[in-house]
C-alpha positions as CSV (number, residue, x, y, z in Angstrom):
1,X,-142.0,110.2,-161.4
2,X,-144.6,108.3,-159.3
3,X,-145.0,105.5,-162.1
4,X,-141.7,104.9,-162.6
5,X,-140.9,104.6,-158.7
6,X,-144.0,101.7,-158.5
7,X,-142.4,100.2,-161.2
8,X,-139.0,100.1,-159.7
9,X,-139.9,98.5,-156.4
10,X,-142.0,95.7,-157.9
11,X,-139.3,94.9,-160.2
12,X,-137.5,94.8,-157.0
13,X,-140.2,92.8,-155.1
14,X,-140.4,90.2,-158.2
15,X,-136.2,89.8,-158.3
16,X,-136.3,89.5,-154.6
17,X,-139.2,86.5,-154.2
18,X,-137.4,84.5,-157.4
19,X,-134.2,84.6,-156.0
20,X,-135.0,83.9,-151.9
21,X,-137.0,81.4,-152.8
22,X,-135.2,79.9,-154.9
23,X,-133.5,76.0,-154.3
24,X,-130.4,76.2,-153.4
25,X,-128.0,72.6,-153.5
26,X,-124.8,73.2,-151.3
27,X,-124.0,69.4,-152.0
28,X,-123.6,67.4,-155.8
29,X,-126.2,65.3,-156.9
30,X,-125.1,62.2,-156.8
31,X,-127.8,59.2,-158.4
32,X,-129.2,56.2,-156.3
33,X,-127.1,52.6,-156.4
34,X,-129.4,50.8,-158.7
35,X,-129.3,47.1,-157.9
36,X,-129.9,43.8,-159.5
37,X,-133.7,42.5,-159.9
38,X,-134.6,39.3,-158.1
39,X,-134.8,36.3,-159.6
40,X,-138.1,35.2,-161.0
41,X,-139.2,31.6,-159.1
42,X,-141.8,29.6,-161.7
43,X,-145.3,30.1,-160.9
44,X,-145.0,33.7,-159.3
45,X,-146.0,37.0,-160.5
46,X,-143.9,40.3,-160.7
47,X,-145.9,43.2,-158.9
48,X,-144.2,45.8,-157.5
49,X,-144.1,46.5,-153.7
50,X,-145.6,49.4,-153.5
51,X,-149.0,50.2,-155.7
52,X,-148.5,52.5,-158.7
53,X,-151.0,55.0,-159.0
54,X,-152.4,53.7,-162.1
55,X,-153.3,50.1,-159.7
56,X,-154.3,52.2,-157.1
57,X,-156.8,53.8,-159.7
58,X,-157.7,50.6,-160.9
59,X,-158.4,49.0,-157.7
60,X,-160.4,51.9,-156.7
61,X,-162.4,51.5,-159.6
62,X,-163.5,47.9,-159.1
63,X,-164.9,48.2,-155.6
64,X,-168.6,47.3,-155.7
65,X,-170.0,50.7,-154.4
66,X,-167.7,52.5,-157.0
67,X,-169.9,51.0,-160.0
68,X,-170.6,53.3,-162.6
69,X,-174.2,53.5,-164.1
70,X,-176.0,55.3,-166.7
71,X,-178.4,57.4,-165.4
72,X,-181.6,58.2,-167.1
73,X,-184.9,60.1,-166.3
74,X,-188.0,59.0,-165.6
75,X,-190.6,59.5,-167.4
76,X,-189.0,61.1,-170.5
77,X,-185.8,58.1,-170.4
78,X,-183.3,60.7,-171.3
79,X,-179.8,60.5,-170.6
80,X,-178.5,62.4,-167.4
81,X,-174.8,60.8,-166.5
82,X,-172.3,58.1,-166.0
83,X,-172.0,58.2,-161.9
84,X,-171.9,56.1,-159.1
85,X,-175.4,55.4,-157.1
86,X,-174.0,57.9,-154.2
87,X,-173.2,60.7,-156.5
88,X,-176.0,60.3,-158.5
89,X,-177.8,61.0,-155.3
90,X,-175.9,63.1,-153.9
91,X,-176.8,65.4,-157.5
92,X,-180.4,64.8,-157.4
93,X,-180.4,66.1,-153.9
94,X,-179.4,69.3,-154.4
95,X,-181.4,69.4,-158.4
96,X,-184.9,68.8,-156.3
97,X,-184.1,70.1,-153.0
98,X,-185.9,66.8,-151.2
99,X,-184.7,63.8,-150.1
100,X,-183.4,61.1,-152.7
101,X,-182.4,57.5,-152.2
102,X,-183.8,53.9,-153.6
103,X,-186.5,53.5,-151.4
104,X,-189.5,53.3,-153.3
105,X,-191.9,53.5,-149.8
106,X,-193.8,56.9,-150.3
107,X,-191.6,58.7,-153.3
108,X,-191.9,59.4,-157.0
109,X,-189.4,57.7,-159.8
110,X,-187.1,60.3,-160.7
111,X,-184.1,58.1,-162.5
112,X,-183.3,54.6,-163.6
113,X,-179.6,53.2,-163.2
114,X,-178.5,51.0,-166.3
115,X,-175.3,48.9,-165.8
116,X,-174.9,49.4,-169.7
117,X,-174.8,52.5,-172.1
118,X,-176.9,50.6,-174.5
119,X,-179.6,52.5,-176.3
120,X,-182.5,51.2,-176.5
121,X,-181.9,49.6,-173.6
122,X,-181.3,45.9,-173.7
123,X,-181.0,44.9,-170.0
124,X,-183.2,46.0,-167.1
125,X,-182.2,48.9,-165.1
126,X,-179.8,48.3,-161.6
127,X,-180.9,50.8,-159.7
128,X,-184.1,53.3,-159.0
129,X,-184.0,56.9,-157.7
130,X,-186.7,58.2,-156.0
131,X,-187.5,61.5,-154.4
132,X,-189.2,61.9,-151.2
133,X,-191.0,65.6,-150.8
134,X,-192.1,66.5,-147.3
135,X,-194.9,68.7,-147.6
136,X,-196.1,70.2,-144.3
137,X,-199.2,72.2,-143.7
């Protein structure tokens, strides 16, 4: 009898959330007046007003710090990942526990940052990691 009264209140529970919370429309849905496109002047292009999430993507994508590379390791030139130099960085951090950046001053090559996928490669890399280790005594 104690399984079957569990089972009864949360069928009750589930019935009760679906309908409560359910949208409720006390008015008719009536569709938005569509009107006519402005005329097209020579010379002028058609974007909309407001950015579209696939231009918003876009433009997000071709800032210069968003530049993705192709990360490989140094010595071994193995391929890690496609990142940007900040989260490339950001991931060595935390893989060697020390501090990373492009600063050559005082730290060991760790990655190279190619601007193309290109095996073997054909352009000189962009970009140098190094990792800085702090050893105290």
């Amino acid at each position: 009898m104690n399984r079957l009264s569990i089972s009864i209140f949360a069928a009750g529970v589930t019935i009760f959330c679906i309908t409560s919370f359910a949208k409720k429309s006390t008015a008719p849905f009536t569709p938005p007046a569509i009107s006519a496109p402005a005329p097209r002047t020579p010379g002028t292009t058609s974007t909309p007003a407001t950015p579209t999430r696939h231009r918003l993507k876009m433009e997000t994508l071709l800032r210069p710090n968003q530049t993705l590379y192709y990360w490989y390791s140094y010595p071994y030139d193995t391929y890690n990942d496609r990142k940007t130099v900040n989260d490339e960085i950001y991931e060595m951090w935390f893989y060697y526990a020390a501090l990373v950046d492009t600063d050559p001053s005082g730290g060991v090559l760790i990655e190279k940052g190619y601007y193309t996928g290109a095996y073997p490669h054909n352009q000189l890399p962009s970009y140098f990691l190094y990792v800085h280790y702090v050893y105290q005594e």
